[in-house]
N, C-alpha and C positions, 0 to 999 in steps of 0.2 A: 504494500500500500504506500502510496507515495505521501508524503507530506507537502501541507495546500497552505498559503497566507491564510491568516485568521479574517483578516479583512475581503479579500479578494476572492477566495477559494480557488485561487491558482495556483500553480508550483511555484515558487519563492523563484526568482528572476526572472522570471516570466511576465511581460509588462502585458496585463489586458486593456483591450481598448475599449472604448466609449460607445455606449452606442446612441445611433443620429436616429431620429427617425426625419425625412423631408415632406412638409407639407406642399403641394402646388407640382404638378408635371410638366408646368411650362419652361421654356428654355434655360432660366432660374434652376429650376428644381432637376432638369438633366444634367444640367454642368455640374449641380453640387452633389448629384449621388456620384458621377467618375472625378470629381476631387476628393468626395468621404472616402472611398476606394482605394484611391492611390494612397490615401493614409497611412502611416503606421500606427498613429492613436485613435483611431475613428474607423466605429464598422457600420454598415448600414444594415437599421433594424429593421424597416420599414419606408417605404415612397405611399404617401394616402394622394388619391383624387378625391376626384367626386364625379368623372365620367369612365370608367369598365372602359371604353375602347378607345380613352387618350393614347396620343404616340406617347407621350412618356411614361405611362404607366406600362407600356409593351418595351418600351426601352429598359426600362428599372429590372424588369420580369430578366428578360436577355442576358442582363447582366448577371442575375442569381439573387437580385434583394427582395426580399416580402415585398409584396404590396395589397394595396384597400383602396376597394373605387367607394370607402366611405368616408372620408376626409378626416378632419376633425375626432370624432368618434374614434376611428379606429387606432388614435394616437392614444383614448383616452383608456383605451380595451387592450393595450399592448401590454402582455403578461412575460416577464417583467417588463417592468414600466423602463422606462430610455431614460438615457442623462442628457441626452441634449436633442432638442428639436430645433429646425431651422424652416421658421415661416416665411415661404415665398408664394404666400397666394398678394392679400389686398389689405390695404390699411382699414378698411372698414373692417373686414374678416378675422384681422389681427388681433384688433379690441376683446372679440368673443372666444378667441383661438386661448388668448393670458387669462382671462376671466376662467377657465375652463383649467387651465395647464396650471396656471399660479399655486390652488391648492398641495397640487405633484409631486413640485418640486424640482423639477426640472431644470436646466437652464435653456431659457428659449430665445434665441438667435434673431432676431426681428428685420427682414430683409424689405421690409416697407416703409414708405414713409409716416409711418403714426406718428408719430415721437411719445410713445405709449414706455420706453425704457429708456435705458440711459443712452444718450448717446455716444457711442467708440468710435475713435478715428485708430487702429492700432500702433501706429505711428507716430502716433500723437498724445493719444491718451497710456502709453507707453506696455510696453510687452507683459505685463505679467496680467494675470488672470482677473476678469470683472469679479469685484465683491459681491453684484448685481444677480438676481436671476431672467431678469428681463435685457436686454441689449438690444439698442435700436442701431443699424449700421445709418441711417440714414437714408440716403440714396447714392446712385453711381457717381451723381456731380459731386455730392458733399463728399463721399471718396474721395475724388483726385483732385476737389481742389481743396475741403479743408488745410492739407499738409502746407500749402504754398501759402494762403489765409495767414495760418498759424505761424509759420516761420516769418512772414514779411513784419508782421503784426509785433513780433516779441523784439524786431532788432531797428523799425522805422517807427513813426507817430503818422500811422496811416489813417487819415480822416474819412475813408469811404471805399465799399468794396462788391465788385458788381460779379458774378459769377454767369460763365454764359455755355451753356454744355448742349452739344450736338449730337444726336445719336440718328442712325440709321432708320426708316420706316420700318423696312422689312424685319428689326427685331425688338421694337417697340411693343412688345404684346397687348393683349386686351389689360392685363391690371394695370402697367404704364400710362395705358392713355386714360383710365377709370382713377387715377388719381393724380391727374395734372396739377390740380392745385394742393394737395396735400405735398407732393415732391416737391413747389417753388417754395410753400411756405415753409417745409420741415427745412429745407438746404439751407435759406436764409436765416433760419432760426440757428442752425449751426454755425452758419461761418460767424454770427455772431457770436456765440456762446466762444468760439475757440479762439475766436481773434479777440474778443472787447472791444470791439469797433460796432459802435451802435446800429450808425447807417450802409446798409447792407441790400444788396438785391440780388435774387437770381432769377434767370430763365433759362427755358430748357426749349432747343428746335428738335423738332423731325423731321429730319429731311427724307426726302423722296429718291433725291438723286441714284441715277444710274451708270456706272456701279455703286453699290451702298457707298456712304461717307464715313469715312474711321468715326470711331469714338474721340470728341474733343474738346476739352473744356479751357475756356480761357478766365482766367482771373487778371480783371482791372481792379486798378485801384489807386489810390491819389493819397502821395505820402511825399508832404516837402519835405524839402531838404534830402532826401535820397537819392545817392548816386548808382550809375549804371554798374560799377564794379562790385559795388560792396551788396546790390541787390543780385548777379549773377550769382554769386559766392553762396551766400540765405539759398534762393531758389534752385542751385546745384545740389546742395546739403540734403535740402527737404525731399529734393527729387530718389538720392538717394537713398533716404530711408526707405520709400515708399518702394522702389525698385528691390525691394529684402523681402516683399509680400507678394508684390505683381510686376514681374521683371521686365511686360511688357509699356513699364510707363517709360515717357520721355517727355522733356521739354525739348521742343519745337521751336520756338521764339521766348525770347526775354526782353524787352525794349523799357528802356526809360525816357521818357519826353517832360523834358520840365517837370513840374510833381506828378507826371501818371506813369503808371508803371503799368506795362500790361505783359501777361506768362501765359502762353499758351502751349498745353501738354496734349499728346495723343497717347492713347494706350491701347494697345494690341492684344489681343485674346489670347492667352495661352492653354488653352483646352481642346479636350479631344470630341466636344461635340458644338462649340460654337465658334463661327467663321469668326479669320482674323479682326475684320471692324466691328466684333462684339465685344470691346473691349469696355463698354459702361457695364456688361452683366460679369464681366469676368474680374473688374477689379474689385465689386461689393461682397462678389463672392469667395473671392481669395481674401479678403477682409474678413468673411464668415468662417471661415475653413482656419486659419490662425486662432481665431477667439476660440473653438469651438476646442484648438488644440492646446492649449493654454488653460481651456478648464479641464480635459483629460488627463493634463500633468497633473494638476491638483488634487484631478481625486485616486488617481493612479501613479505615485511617483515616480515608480519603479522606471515607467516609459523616459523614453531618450525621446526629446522634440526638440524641432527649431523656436519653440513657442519659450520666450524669456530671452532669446539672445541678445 
């Protein structure tokens, strides 16, 4: 008979992983069951719909993960119960999804714009594990511009800050366009919250263009006194952090004009199921996929992760 951790009931060095369950089978919720996958902290327990013959729920199956065309519910009926859920349906949906999960215990992963938990920027709000059980990532803009936001912020007396993020039509799904305004106002709520800069705005296009338009968010902003050097420097820095999560970010343009500063980043999709100009769902989600492994450490020591470096 071998001997198990008293905690774990595994064999002593033996690092067990986490398990995910994913709500939502839209492009979201495929990318993040072949990122929980490629994990070494993270197994996937469960993918729930709420349509039996979604492509993602035949995608999830493919791969070998449980699934339930009964959403919600079937997150609530999973014996044992998950350590981590990752909501990618809708910010309305979300609300009912923590109401429901909060009891649990869980940590739940919040890949909408509610602003229903705290919000992480992992780069930002720095690598070790949320204290929180609820996490809101924001959205894909407040992703890749927070960082730039937050660096310009802590090293210029920036009086104003416009964030302006382009994604592709073709993978804008139905919950993207079903919360337009919950994504302007949760992103501006952010870049406020991380920078201190009161006056703040974002918008977000969908372009139509053919072929699809990369993912690209540009951050303006009007901070006297700041020079071109000493802001390439700041937004090199930030760039790099964010490149340790989603290696497909880059700055693009950095320009300073008299007090405006404008950084404009693309980021390229590093995944095995969405094309390279999805990189607004690839960088929230590799955002999701760090947190998710960062609370796996925690409850699992034994595990070796990038999460803390």
């Amino acid at each position: 008979m071998s001997v198990v951790d008293d905690l774990t009931g595994v064999p002593p060095g033996i690092a067990r992983r986490a398990s995910v369950a994913v709500i939502g089978t839209g492009a979201i919720g495929r990318d993040l069951v072949g990122k929980v996958l490629r994990s070494e902290l993270l197994e996937c327990a469960l993918v729930a719909g709420r349509n039996p013959g979604s492509a993602g729920l035949r995608h999830a199956a493919e791969l070998g993960c449980p699934t339930s065309a009964d959403g919600i519910d079937a997150v609530l009926a999973a014996s044992p119960a998950v350590d981590i859920v990752l909501d990618a349906t809708s910010a309305m949906a979300h609300v009912e999804h923590w109401r429901l999960l909060e009891p649990l215990g869980p940590l739940v992963i919040d890949m909408t714009p509610s602003k229903v938990g705290q919000m992480v920027v992992p780069t930002v709000t720095g690598m070790q594990p949320p204290a929180v059980r609820n996490v809101n990532l924001i959205s894909c803009g407040g992703q890749a511009s927070v960082p730039i936001a937050h660096a310009l912020a802590g090293r210029f007396a920036v009086e104003y800050i416009e964030v302006v993020s382009t994604v592709a039509s073709t993978i804008a799904g139905r919950a993207t366009r079903l919360n337009l305004d919950e994504y302007v106002a949760t992103t501006a709520h952010a870049i406020t919250a991380f920078s201190g800069v009161r006056d703040t705005k974002a918008v977000l296009n969908i372009s139509p263009a053919v072929p699809p338009a990369p993912f690209r968010t540009a951050v303006h902003a009007i901070a006297p006194g700041a020079g071109a050097e000493a802001v390439r420097a700041v937004v090199a820095e930030a760039a790099d952090r964010v490149r340790a999560v989603q290696p497909g970010y880059e700055v693009v343009a950095c320009t300073v004009s008299g007090d405006r500063i404008t950084v404009s980043v693309e980021v390229v999709a590093d995944s095995d199921v969405l094309p390279p100009y999805a990189g607004n769902l690839d960088i929230i989600d590799a955002a999701a996929i760090m947190v998710a492994e960062q609370h796996a450490a925690r409850l699992f020591p034994a595990a070796r992760t990038r999460a803390g470096r």
